[in-house]
C-alpha positions as CSV (number, residue, x, y, z in Angstrom):
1,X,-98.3,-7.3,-93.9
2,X,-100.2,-10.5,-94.8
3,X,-101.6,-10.6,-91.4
4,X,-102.9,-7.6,-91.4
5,X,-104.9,-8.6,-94.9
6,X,-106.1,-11.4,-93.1
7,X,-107.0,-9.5,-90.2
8,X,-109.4,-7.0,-92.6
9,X,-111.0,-10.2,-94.0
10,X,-111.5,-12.2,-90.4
11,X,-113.4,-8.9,-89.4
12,X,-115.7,-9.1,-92.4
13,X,-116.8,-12.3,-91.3
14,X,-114.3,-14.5,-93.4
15,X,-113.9,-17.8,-91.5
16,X,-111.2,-18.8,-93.0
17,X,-109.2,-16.1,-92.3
18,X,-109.8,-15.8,-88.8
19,X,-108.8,-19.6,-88.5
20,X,-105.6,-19.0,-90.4
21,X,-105.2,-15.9,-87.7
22,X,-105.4,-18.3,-84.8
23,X,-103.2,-20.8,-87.0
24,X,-100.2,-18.4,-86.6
25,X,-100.8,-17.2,-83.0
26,X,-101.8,-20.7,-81.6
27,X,-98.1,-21.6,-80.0
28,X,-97.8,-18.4,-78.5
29,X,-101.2,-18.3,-76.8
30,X,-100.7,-22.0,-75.7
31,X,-97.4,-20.8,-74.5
32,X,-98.4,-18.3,-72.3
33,X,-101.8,-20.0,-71.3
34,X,-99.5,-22.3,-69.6
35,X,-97.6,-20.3,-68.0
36,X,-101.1,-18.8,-66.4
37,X,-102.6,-22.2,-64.9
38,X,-99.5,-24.9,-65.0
39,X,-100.9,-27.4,-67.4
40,X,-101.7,-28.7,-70.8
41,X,-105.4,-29.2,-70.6
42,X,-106.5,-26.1,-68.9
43,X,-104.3,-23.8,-71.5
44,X,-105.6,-25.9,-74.1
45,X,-109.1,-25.1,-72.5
46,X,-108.2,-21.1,-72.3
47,X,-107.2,-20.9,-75.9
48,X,-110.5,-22.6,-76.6
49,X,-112.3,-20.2,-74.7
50,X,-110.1,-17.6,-76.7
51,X,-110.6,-17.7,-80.0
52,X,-113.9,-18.3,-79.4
53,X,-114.2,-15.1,-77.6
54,X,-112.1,-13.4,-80.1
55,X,-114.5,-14.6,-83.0
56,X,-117.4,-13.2,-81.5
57,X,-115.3,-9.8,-81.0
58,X,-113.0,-9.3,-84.0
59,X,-115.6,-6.5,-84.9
60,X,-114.5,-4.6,-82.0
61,X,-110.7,-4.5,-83.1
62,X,-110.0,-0.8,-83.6
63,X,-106.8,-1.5,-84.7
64,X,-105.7,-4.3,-86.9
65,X,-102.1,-3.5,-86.8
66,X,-102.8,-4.7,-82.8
67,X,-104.7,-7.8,-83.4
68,X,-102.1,-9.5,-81.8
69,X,-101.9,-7.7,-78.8
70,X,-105.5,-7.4,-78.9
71,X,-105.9,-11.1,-78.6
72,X,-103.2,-11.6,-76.2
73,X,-105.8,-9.4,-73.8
74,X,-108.4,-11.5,-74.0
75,X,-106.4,-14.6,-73.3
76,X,-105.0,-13.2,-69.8
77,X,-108.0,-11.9,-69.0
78,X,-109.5,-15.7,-69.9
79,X,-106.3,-17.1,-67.9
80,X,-107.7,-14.6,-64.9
81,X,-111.5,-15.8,-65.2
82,X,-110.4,-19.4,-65.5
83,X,-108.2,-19.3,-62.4
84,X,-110.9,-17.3,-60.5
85,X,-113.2,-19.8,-61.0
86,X,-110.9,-22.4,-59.7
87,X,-110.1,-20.7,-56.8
88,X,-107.0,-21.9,-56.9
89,X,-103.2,-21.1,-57.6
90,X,-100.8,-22.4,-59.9
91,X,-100.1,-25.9,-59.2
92,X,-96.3,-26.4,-59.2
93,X,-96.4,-30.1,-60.0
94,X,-98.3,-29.6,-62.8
95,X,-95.2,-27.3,-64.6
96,X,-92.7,-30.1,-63.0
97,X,-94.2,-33.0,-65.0
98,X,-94.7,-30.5,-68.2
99,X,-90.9,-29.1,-67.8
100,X,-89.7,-32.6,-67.1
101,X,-90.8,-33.4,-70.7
102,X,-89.1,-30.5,-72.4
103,X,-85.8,-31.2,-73.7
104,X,-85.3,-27.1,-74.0
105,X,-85.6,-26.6,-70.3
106,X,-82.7,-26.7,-68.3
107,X,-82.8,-26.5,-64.1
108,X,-82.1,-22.7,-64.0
109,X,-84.7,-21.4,-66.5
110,X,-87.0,-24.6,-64.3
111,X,-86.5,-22.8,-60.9
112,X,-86.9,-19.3,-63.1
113,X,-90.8,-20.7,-64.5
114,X,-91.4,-21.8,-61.0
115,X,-90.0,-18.4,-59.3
116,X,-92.2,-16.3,-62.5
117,X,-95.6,-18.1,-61.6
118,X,-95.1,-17.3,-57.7
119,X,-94.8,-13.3,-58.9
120,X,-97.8,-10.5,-58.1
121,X,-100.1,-10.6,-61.3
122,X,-99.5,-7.5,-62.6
123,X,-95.4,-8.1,-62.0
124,X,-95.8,-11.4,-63.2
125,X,-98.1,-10.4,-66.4
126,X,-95.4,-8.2,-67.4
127,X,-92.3,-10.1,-67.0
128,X,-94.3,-12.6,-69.0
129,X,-95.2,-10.5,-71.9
130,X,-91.9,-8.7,-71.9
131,X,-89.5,-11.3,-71.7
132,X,-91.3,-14.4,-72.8
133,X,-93.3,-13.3,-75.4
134,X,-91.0,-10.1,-76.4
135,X,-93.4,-7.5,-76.9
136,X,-92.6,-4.1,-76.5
137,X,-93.6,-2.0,-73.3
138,X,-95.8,-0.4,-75.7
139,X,-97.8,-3.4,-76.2
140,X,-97.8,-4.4,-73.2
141,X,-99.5,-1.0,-71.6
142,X,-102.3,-1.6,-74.1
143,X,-102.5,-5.2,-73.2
144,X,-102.5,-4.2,-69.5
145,X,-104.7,-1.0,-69.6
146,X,-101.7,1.2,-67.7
147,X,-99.5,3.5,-68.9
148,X,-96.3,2.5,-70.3
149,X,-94.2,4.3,-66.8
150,X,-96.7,1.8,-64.7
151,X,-95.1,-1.7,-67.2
152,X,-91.6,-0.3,-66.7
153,X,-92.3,-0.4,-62.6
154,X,-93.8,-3.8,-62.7
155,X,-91.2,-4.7,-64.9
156,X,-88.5,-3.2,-62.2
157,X,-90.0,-5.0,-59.5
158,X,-91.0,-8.0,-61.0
159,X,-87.5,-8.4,-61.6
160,X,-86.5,-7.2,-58.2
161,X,-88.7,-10.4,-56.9
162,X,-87.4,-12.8,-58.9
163,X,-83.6,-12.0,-58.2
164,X,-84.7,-12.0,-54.2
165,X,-86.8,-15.6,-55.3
166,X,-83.8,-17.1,-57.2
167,X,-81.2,-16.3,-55.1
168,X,-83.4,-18.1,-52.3
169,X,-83.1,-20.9,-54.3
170,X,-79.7,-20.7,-54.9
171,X,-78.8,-20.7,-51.2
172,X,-80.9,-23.2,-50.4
173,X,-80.5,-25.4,-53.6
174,X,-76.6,-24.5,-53.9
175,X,-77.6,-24.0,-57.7
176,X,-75.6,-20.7,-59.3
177,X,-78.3,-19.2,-60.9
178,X,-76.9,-16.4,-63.2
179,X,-77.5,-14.4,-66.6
180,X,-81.3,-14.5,-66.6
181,X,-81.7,-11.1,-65.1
């Protein structure tokens, strides 16, 4: 419940607080920044752009129990206005040099990452939220602005994709990719 104290005193204009907020989140916006654009810099540059967005907003958080959610909204919607402005997708050998860094990464959940970023947007926002970030469908339907039946259909067939994607791989990689959906 500390968070939501902190929340209370961020929306009544207490610096501090709203840094502290963005102190606890910042891995798991960074996290999914990058899994939006593909690189370091530009999800640095998004969560930037979205704290500084959510500073000017916290007022307009109904909720504070959702402050999370809340500000994982106006990152993707950053993510969306960044990439819009690039014109451009995901460039895959951007996540190759970032993966090739991470000891956590092996080449399954690699080729998963890759097969993720080459989902739909809404299918790909959801699998995202749901399985990377572990937020509840809930959540997620607030996040998304559909109803929670619409996240569990995205979620269906966002899977549904990525199976089809990752099996491709495995045939033509003659990788066994298994128990990741």
């Amino acid at each position: 419940m500390h968070n939501l104290k902190l929340v209370k005193k961020a929306k009544s204009n207490d610096i501090e607080a709203f840094e502290e907020l963005l102190t606890l989140h910042s891995e798991q916006l960074y996290r999914t920044a990058f899994l939006y654009v593909g690189n370091r810099e530009d999800a640095l540059d998004i969560v930037q752009e979205t704290s500084y967005k959510a500073f000017l907003a916290i007022k307009t958080l109904k909720k504070n129990k959702y402050f999370s959610t809340w500000l994982t909204k106006i990152l993707i919607n950053t993510a969306y206005e960044f990439l819009n402005k690039r014109k451009r997708e995901v460039p895959l050998e951007n996540i190759d040099q970032y993966l090739a860094k991470q000891d956590e990464f092996n080449v399954e959940q690699i080729d998963l990452l890759r097969a993720v970023n080459n989902l739909k947007g809404t299918y790909r926002d959801a699998i995202i939220l749901f399985y990377f970030r572990d937020l509840p469908i809930k959540e997620i339907a607030i996040i998304m602005g559909v109803p929670e039946n619409t996240v569990k259909t995205y979620l269906h067939r966002g899977k549904e994709q990525l199976k089809k994607k990752l099996k491709e791989a495995e045939l033509s990689e003659g990788k066994i990719l298994s128990g990741f959906i």
